[in-house]
MINUKE-620803 format. One record per residue (C-alpha): residue number from 1; x, y, z. Coordinates in Angstrom, 3 decimals, m for minus. Layout:
MINUKE-620803
 resi       xx       yy       zz
  NUM        X        Y        Z
...
END
This chain:
MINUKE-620803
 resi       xx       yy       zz
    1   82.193  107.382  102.883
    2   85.285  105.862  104.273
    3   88.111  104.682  101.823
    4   88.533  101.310  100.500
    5   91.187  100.742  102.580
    6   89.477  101.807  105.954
    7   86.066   99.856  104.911
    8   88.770   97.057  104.726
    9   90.260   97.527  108.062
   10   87.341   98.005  109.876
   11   85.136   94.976  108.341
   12   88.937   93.098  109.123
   13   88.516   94.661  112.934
   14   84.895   93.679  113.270
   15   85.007   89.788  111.816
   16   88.156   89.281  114.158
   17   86.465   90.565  117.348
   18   82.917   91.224  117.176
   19   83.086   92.712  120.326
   20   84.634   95.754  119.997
   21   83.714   98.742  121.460
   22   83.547  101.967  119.027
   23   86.811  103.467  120.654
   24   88.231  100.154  120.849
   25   87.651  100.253  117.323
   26   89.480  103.915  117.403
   27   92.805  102.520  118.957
   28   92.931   99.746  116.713
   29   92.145  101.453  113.615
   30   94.731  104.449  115.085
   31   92.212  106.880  114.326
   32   89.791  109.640  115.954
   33   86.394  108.242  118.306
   34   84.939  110.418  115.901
   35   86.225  108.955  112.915
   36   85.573  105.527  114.539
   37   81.998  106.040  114.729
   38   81.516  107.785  111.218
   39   83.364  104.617  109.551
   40   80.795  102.249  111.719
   41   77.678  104.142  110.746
   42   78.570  104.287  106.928
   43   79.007  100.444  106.977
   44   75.941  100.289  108.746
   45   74.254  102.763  106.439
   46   75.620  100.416  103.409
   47   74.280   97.226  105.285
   48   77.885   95.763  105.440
   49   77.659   95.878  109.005
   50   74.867   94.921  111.599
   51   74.374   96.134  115.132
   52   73.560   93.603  117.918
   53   72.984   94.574  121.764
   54   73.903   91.376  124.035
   55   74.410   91.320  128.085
   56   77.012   90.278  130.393
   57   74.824   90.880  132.947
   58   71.272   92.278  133.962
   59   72.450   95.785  134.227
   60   74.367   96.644  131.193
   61   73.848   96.122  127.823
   62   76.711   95.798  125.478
   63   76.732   95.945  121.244
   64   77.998   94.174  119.081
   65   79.224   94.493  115.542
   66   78.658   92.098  113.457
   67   79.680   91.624  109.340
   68   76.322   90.943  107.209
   69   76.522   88.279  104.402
   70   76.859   91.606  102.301
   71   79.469   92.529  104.386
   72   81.705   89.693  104.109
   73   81.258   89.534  100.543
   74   82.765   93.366  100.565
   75   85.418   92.690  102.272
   76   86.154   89.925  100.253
   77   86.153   91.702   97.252
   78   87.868   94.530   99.209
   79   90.743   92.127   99.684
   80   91.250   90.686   96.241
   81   91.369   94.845   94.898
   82   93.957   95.268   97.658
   83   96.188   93.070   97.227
   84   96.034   93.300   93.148
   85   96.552   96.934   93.633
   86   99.883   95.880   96.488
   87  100.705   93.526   93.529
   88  100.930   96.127   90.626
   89  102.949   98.199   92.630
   90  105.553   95.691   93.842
   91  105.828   94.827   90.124
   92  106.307   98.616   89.031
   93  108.850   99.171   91.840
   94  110.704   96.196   90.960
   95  110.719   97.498   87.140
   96  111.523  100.981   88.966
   97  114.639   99.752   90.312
   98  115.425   96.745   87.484
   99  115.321  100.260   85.583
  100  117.604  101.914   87.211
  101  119.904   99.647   88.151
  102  121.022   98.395   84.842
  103  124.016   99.908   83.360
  104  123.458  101.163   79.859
  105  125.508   99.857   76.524
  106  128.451  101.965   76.362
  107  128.795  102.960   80.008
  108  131.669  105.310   81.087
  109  132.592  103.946   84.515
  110  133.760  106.966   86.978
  111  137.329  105.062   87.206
  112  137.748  105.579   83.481
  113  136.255  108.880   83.321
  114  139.234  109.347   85.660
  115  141.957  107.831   83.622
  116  142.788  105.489   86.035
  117  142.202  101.768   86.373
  118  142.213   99.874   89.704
  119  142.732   96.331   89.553
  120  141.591   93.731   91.962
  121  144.519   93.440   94.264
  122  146.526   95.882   93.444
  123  148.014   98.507   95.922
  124  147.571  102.012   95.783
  125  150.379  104.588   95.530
  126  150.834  107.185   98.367
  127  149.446  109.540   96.511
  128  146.082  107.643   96.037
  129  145.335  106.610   99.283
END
């Protein structure tokens, strides 16, 4: 079975264009024809997704894919996991890098470590620059 996150994408690609033709699907997606179809047939296999056969004209017949009330209710609840999963990681980054950003009590700054202290407009000597 397909990740959560390709189940998402491709019940995404299907609702927005019903139409879409397994390597259609492929190129959207950025994936193998191969991979295309397995994704498809798993959601059909899960009854998230329904097959439909329509014609522009008498001598072809065209499918279509088409998100079952099942479906949309998966991708819904595909949705809300993905973006509380997007959300717990933009918070943990942002602690990440709150984290390390902070200087610590008692911080040695390299310019002291150095024994020398540069203040705001002042020049440096020759030897310095």
């Amino acid at each position: 079975m397909p990740s959560d996150e390709i189940q998402l994408h491709v019940l995404r690609a299907i609702e927005s264009n019903p139409g879409l033709t397994q390597r259609q699907l492929a190129q959207v997606l950025g994936v193998s024809l191969g991979k295309a179809h397995y994704c498809i047939n798993a959601l059909i296999d899960k009854g998230l997704v329904k097959m439909g056969n329509f014609s522009h004209n008498q001598k072809k017949m065209d499918y279509a894919y088409l998100l079952t009330p099942q479906g949309i209710k998966s991708k819904t609840a595909l949705t809300t996991h993905f973006l509380q999963r997007k959300m717990a990681e933009y918070e943990a980054l942002r602690l990440e890098l709150e984290r390390t950003t902070a200087v610590p009590q008692g911080h040695i700054s390299a310019q002291q470590t150095a024994g020398t202290r540069i203040d705001e407009g002042a020049s440096l000597s020759p030897a310095h620059q």
